[in-house]
C-alpha positions in Angstrom: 3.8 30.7 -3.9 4.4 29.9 -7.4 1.7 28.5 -9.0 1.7 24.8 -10.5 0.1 21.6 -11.9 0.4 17.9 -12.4 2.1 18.8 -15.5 5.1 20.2 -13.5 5.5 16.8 -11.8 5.5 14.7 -14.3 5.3 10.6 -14.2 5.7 7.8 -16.4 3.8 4.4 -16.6 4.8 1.4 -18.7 3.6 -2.5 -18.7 5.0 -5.0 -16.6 5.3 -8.3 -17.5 5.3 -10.7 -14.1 5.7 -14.2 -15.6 9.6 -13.9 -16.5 11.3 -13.9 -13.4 10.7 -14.4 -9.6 8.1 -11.8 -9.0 6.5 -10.9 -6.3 3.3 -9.3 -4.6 2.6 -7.1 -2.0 -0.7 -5.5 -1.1 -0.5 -2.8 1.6 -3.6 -2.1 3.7 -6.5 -3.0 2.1 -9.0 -3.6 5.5 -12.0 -2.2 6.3 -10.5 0.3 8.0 -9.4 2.2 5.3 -12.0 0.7 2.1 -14.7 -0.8 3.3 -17.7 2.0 3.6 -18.7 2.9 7.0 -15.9 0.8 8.8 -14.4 3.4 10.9 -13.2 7.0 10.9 -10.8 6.2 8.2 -13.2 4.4 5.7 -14.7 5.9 3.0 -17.9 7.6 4.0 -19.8 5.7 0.8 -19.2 4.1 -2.1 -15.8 5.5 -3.6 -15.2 3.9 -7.2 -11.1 5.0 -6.8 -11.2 2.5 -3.8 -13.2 -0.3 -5.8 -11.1 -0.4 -8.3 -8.1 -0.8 -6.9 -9.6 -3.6 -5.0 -10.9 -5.1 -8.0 -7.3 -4.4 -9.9 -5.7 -6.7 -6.6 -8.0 -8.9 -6.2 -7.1 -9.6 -10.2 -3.5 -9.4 -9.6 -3.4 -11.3 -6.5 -5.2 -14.3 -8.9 -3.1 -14.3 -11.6 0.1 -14.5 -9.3 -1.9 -17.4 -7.0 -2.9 -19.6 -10.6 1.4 -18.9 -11.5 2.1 -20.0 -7.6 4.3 -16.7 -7.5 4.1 -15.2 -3.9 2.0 -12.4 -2.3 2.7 -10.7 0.6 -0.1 -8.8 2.7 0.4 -5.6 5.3 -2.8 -5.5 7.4 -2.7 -2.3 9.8 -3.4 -3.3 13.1 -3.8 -1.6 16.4 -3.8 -2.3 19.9 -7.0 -1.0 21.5 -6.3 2.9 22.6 -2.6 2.9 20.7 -3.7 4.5 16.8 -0.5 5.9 15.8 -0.6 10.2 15.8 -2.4 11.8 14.7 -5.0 9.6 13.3 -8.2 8.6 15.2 -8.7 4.7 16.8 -8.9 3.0 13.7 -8.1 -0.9 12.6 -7.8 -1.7 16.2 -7.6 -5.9 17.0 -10.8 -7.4 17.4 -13.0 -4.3 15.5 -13.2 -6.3 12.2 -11.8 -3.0 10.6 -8.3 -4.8 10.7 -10.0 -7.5 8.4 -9.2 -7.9 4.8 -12.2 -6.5 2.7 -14.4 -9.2 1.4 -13.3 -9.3 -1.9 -9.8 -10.4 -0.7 -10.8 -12.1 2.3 -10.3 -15.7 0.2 -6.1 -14.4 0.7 -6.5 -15.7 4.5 -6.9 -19.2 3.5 -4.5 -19.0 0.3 -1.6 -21.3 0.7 1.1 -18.8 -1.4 -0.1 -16.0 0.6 2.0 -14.5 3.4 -0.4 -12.2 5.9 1.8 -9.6 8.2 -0.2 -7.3 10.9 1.7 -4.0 11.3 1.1 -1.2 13.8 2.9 1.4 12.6 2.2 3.4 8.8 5.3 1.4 7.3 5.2 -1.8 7.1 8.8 -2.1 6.5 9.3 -1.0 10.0 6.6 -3.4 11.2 7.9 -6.1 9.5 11.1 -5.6 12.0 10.9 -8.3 15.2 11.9 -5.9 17.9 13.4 -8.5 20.0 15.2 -10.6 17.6 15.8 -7.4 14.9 14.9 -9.9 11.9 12.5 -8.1 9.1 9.8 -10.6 7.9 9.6 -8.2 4.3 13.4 -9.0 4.1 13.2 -12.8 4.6 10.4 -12.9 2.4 12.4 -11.3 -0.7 15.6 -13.4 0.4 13.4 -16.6 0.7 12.0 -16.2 -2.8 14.7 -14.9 -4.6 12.5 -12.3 -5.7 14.3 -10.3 -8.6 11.2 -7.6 -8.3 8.3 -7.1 -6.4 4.9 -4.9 -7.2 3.3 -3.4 -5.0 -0.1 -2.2 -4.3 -2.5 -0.8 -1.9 -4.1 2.3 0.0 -2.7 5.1 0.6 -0.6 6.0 -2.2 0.7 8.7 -0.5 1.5 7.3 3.3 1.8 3.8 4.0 2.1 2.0 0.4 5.2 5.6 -0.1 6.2 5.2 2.8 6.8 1.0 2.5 8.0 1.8 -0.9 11.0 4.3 -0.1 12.0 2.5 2.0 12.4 -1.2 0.3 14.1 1.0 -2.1 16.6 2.4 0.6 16.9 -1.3 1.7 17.7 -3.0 -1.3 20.5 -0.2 -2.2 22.0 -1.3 1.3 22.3 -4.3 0.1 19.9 -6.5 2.1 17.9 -7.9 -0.8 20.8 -8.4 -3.2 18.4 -10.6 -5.9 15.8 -7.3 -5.7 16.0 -5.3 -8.8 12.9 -4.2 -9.5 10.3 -2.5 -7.1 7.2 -1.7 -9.5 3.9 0.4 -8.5 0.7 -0.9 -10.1 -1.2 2.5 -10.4 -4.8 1.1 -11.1 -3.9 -1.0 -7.6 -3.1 2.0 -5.5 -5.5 4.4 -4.2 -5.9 7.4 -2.1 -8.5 9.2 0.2 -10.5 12.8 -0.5 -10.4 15.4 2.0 -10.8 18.8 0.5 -10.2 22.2 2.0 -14.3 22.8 1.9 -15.4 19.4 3.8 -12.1 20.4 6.2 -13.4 23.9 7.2 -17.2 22.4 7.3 -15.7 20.0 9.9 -13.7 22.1 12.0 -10.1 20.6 11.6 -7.4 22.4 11.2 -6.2 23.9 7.3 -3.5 21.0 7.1 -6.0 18.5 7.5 -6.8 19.1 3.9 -5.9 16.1 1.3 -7.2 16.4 -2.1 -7.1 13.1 -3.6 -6.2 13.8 -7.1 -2.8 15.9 -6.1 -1.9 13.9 -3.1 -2.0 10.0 -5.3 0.3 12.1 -7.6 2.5 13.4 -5.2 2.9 10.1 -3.8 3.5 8.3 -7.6 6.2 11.0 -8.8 8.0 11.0 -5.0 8.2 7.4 -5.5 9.3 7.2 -8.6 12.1 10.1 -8.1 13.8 7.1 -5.9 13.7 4.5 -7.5 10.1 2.8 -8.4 9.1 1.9 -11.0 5.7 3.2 -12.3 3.4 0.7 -14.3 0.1 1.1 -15.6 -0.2 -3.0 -16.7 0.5 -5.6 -15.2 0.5 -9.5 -17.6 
């Protein structure tokens, strides 16, 4: 296999100014579960400074759009005891407290511009979709702002805030959203886990459980920026 670096994938990032237009924000999964130490299978071992700063970046982002009264949406992954979606371990199931926003956000459950969606399933435009009715609550939400863009952040780059992103993208080219122009990444807001080949082996799982954080977050930046996204290392 031909040998290659970041370099050969390359990205962009500009500034993004929110206060112009209808903007909106989504944060993607940031529970215990996934970035609050010690809360599960999926939680950082220890202290991770990738993970507190992007909480830190949203928790600044999520004021300034609260003081401007512009809207955020939240995904919170949330499982039915004994039903983690393959092939992860039981993780964020309801009533664990790992389905819980991490403190630093937790003022979002009594914020009044705030929108709070529970999803069981990695994307959360898929769990946004009422399977007996068919209606998407991401959907509604865009329509119901006339939202010209949205940015998003979150955890995992790579998986559920990619996987959420694509897909908005696909979305808003079918026409569903027709206001939705822009859908921007925040970079310093996203963040990924560390799994590399050496802890694997120590561990006994299996080769493709390896997931080196730096290449993975930039896999997941450049794939959604290749459709569509728009990178952004600012946000004012």
């Amino acid at each position: 296999m031909t040998n290659f670096t970041l370099a050969d994938l390359p990205v962009s990032f500009a500034a993004f100014d929110a206060g112009d237009r209808p903007v909106g924000l989504v944060i993607v999964d940031e529970v215990n579960g996934f970035a609050t130490p010690g809360q599960g299978p999926l939680a950082p071992p220890g202290p991770d400074s990738r993970i507190d700063q992007m909480v830190s970046e949203t928790g600044r982002l999520a004021r300034l759009f609260d003081g401007r009264k512009q809207p955020i949406l939240l995904f919170l992954d949330s499982h039915q005891p004994g039903k983690a979606e393959p092939p992860y371990p039981p993780h964020c199931e309801i009533g664990s407290g790992q389905e819980d926003l991490v403190p630093a956000l937790a003022w979002l459950e009594h914020c009044s511009g705030a929108t709070m969606l529970r999803k069981d399933c990695i994307n959360g435009f898929v769990g946004a979709i009422d399977p007996q009715t068919g209606r998407n609550a991401v959907v509604d939400w865009v329509n119901g702002h006339s939202l010209a863009a949205v940015v998003v952040v979150g955890i995992c780059t790579d998986i559920c805030v990619m996987d959420f992103v694509l897909t908005l993208l696909s979305a808003r080219n079918h026409g569903l959203m027709p206001g939705l122009i822009d859908v921007v990444v925040h970079e310093p807001g996203c963040a990924t886990y560390d799994l590399p080949r050496s802890v694997v082996d120590s561990l006994g799982y299996p080769a493709t459980a390896t997931h080196p954080r730096d290449l993975t977050h930039h896999m997941g930046l450049y794939l959604m920026a290749s459709r569509g996204a728009v990178l952004v290392s600012s946000v004012i």
